[in-house]
Structures are given as C-alpha cells and as structure tokens.
One Martini backbone bead per residue (centre of mass of N, CA, C, O) as a GRO file, in nm:
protein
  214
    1UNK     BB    1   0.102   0.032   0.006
    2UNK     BB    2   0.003   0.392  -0.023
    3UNK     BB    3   0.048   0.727   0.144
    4UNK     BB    4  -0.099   0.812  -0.146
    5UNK     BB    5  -0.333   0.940  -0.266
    6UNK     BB    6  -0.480   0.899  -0.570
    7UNK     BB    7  -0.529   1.219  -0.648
    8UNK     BB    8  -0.240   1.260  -0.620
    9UNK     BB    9  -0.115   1.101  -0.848
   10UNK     BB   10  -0.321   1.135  -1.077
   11UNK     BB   11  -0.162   1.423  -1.050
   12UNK     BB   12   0.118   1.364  -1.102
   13UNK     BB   13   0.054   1.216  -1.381
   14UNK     BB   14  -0.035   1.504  -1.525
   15UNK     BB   15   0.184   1.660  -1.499
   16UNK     BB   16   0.409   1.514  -1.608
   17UNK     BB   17   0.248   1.524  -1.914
   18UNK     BB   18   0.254   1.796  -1.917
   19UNK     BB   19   0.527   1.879  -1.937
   20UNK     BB   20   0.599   1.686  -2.172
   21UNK     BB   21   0.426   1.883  -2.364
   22UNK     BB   22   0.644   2.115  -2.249
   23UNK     BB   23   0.881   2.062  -2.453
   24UNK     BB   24   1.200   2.241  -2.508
   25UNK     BB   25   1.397   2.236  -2.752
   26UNK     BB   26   1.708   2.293  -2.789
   27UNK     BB   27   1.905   2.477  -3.006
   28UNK     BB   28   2.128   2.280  -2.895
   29UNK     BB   29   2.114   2.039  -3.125
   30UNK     BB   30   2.249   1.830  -3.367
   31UNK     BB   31   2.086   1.935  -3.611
   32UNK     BB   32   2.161   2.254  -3.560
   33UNK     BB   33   2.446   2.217  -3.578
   34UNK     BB   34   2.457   2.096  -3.877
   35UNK     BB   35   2.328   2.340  -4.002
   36UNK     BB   36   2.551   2.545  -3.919
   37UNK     BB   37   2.813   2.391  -4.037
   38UNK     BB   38   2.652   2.480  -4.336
   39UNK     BB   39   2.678   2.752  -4.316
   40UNK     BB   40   2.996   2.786  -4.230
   41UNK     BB   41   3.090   2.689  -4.541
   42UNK     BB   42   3.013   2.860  -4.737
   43UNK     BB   43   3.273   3.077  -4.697
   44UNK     BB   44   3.477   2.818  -4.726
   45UNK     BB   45   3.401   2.711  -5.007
   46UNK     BB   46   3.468   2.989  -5.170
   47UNK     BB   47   3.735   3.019  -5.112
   48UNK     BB   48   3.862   2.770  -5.240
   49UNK     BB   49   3.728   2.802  -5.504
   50UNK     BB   50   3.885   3.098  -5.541
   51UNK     BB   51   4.188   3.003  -5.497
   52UNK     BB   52   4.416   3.099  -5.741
   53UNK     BB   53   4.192   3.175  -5.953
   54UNK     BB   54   3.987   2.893  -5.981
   55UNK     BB   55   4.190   2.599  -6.082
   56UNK     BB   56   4.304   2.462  -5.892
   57UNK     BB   57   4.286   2.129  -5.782
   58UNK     BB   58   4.381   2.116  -5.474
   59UNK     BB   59   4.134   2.369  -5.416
   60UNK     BB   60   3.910   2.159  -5.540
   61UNK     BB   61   3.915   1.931  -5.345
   62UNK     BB   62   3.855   2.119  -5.062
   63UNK     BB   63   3.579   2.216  -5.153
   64UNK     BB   64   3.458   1.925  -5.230
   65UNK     BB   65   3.498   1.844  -4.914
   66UNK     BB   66   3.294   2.107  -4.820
   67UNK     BB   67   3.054   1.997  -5.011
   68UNK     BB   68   3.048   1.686  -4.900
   69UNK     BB   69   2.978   1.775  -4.594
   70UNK     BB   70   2.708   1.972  -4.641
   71UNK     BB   71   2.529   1.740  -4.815
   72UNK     BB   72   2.524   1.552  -4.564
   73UNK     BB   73   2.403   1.720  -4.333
   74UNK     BB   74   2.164   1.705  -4.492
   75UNK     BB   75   2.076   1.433  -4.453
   76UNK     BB   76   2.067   1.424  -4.121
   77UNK     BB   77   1.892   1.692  -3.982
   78UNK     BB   78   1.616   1.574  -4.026
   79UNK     BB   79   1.598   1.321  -3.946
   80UNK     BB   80   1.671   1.373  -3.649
   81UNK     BB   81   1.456   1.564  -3.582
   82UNK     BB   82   1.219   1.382  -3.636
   83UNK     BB   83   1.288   1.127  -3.450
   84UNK     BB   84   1.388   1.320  -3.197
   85UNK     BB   85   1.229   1.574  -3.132
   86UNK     BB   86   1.408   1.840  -3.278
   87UNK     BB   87   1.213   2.046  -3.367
   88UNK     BB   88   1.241   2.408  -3.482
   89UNK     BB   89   1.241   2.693  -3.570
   90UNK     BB   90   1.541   2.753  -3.658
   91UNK     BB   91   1.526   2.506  -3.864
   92UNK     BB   92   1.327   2.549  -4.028
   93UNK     BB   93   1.471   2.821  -4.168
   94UNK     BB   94   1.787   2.735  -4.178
   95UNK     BB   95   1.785   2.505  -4.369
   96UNK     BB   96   1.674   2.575  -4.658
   97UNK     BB   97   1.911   2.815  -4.664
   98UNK     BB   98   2.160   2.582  -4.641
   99UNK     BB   99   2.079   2.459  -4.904
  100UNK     BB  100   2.092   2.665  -5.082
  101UNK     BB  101   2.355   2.837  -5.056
  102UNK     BB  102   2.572   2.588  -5.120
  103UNK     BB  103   2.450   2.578  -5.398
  104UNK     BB  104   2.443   2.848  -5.502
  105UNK     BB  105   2.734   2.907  -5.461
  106UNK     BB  106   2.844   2.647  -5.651
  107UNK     BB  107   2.725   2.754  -5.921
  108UNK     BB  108   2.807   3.035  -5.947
  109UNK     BB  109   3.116   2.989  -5.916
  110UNK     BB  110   3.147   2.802  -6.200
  111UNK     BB  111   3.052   3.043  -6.356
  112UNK     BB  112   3.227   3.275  -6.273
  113UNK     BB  113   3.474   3.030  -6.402
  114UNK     BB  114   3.342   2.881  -6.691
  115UNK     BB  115   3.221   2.558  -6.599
  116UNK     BB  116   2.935   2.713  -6.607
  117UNK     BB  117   2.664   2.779  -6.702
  118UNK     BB  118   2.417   3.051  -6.649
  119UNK     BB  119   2.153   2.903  -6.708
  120UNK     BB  120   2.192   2.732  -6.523
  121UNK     BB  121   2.179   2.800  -6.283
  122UNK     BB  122   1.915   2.961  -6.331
  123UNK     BB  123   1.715   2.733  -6.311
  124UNK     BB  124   1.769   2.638  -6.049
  125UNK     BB  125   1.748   2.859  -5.868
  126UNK     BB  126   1.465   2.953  -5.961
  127UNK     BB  127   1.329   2.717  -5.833
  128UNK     BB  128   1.406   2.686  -5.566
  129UNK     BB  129   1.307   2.938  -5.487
  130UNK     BB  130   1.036   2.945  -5.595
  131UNK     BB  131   0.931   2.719  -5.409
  132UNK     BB  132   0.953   2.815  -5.173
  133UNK     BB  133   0.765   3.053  -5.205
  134UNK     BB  134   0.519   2.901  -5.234
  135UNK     BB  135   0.525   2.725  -4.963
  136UNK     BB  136   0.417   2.967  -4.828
  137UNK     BB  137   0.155   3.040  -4.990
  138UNK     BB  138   0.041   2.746  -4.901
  139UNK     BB  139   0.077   2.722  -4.584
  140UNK     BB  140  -0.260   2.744  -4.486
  141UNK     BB  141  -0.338   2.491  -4.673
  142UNK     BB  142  -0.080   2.329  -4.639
  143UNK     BB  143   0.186   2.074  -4.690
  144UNK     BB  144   0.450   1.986  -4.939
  145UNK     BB  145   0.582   1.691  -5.010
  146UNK     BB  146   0.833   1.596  -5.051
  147UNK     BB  147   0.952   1.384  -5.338
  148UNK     BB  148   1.113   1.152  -5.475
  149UNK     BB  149   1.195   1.327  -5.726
  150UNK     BB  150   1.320   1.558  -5.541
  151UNK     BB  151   1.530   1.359  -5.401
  152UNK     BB  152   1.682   1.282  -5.693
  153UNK     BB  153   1.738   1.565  -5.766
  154UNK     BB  154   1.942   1.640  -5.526
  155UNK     BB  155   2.130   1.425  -5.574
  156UNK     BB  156   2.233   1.453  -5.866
  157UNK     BB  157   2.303   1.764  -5.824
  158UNK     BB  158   2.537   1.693  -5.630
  159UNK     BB  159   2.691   1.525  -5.812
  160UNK     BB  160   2.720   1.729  -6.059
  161UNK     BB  161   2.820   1.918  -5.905
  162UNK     BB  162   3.074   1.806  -5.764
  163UNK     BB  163   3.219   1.757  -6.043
  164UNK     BB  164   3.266   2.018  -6.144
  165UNK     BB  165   3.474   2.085  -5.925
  166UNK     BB  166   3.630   1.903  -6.027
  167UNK     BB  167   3.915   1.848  -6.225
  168UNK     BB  168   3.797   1.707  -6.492
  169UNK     BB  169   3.849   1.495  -6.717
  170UNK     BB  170   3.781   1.316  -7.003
  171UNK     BB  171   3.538   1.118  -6.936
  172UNK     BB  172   3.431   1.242  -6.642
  173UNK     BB  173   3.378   1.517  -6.804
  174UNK     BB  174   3.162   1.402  -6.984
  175UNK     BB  175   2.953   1.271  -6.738
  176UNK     BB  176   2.868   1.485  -6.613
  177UNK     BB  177   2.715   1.662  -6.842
  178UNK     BB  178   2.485   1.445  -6.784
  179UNK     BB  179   2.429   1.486  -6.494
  180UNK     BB  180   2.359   1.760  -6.504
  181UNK     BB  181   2.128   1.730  -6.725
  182UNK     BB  182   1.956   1.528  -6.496
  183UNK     BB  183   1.922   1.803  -6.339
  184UNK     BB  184   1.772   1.949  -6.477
  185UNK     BB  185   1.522   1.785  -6.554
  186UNK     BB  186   1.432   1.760  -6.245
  187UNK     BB  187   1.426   2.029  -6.187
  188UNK     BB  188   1.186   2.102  -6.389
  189UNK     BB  189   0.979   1.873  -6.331
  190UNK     BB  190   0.986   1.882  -6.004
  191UNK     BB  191   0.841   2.204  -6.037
  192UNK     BB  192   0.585   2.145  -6.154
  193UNK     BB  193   0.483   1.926  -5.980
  194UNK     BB  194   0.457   2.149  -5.758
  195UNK     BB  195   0.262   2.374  -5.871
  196UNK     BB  196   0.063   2.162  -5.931
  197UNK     BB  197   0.005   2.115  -5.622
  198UNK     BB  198  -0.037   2.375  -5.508
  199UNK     BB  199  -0.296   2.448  -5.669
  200UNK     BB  200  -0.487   2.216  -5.541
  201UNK     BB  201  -0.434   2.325  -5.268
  202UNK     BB  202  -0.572   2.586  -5.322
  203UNK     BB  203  -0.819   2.515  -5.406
  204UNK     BB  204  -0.904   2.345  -5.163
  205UNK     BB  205  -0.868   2.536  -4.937
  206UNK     BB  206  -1.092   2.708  -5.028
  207UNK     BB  207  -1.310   2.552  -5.081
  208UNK     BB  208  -1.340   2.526  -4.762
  209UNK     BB  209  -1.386   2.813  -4.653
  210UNK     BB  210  -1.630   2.852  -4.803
  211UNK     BB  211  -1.795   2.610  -4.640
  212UNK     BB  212  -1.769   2.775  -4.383
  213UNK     BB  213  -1.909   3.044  -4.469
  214UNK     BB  214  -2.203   2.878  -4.461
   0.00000   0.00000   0.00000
C-alpha cells in the first residue's frame, strides 16, 4: 500500500504528462548544430572554390570536400530532428537556406569561373527560390511533401555540381555534363509537379474555406 491518496497521485501523473507536453527542445540539438556547421562551411566553400584563381586542382579538392561535407549534413540535420522530436523554428528557417546557400554558392562559383553555363545556374537557382516561395504561398492551406521525384533531383544535382567542382577531365569531363543534364531535367520536371501540387492545394484549401462560411 502507499500512504499517497489516489487523487494526488493521479494528479502527479498528470503533471508528468503536461510537463512533457510542454518540453522545449534546446537550440543546440545535434540537428540544428548540423544546420550551423553547413552555413558556416558556405563562406569556407566559395574561399578554397576561388583560391589561387578558381582553377588549381588542389584547391578544388579542398572545396569538393567542404561541399560533400555540406551535403552529408543535408542528409541527416532533418531525420534527426524528425527522428528524435528535435524540431525548432530556427530549424524550419535554417535548414532550407543552408540548403539553397551551399547549392547556390557552388553553381555561382562554377558560372563565375566558365565552367557552368550561366543558364544552368539560372534554372536551378529560379526553380529552388521559387519553389521555397510558393511553399509559403500555400503553407495556410497544407504543406508540399518532398517528393521521392524531388529527394532523387537533390541527389542528382549534388553529384553533378560535385563533378562540376573538381577539375575532371578525359572522360569523367564527359559524364559530369550528362549528370549535370539529368539535374537539370530533374530540376525543371519537379518544379512543374510542385507548382501543380500547390494549385490543386490551394484550391482545395480555398474551397474548404468558402464551404465553412456558410
């Protein structure tokens, strides 16, 4: 027996649980550290990518390294967080720009040196900024889910600017521009299929709206 009435225990049980309920997880989680550590590489990255002139081979291994270093990061800061209930707002902000800087930085630098149209660039960069932009757009009606489409162009898109990065030749020269290739058809194909994910979200949202002020 226990000299502890039921109701006070029962409410004991019930603190717990509200406690729990209202647990704040800290911004330095092991996630949101992943995040900082691939913005702080973006300013390391455009360093070694532009040293010496943006072409010494040694300098763009260092570079390649700091940007697969990035990537890797990219891979695991968000299943963290989901995994282990690591969620933050400086998060949800963080991650998605640390993803856009590092790409964004690598693909500049590339065009910046001649070693990628400025086209490319362009369709990337407009395609990811503009999707982040509608994801807002439509985010009181529903949230876009990665597509496996979309998870298959990230990977892509790292392998090809990845290849860009280091000075290839002979034929692995040759193989990049097709890698590149299929970043872009990628790139441009799951643009589409969000943009239309959005409309149909947002007129479903809307339509519900519309049905709930009668």
């Amino acid at each position: 027996m226990t000299d502890i009435p039921a109701s006070a225990a029962g409410g004991g049980a019930m603190a717990r649980r509200k406690t729990a309920a209202v647990r704040t997880v800290s911004l330095w989680n092991i996630a949101n550290i992943l995040t900082m550590v691939r913005l702080l590489l973006v300013p390391a990255f455009v360093f070694l990518m532009l040293a010496d002139g943006g072409h010494d081979p040694v300098w763009r291994a260092f570079a390649w390294a700091a940007f697969s270093i990035a990537m890797i990061t990219d891979l695991f800061d968000g299943e963290l967080a989901r995994r282990y209930d690591l969620v933050t707002d400086f998060g949800k902000i963080a991650d998605p720009i640390a993803d856009k800087a590092i790409m964004g930085a690598a693909l500049i630098c590339l065009s910046a040196l001649s070693d990628l149209p400025w086209w490319v660039t362009g369709v990337i960069l407009f395609r990811e900024i503009g999707i982040t932009l509608m994801r807002f757009w439509v985010i009181r009606h529903g949230v876009i889910p990665a597509s496996r489409g979309g998870k298959m162009k990230t990977l892509t898109q790292g392998v090809a600017v990845g290849m860009y990065i280091l000075a290839l030749t002979g034929p692995l020269a040759t193989l990049r521009w097709w890698v590149m290739a299929a970043a872009v058809a990628l790139t441009v194909g799951t643009g589409l299929d969000y943009v239309r994910q959005a409309l149909v979200l947002r007129r479903a949202g809307l339509a519900a709206e519309r049905a709930d002020e009668r």
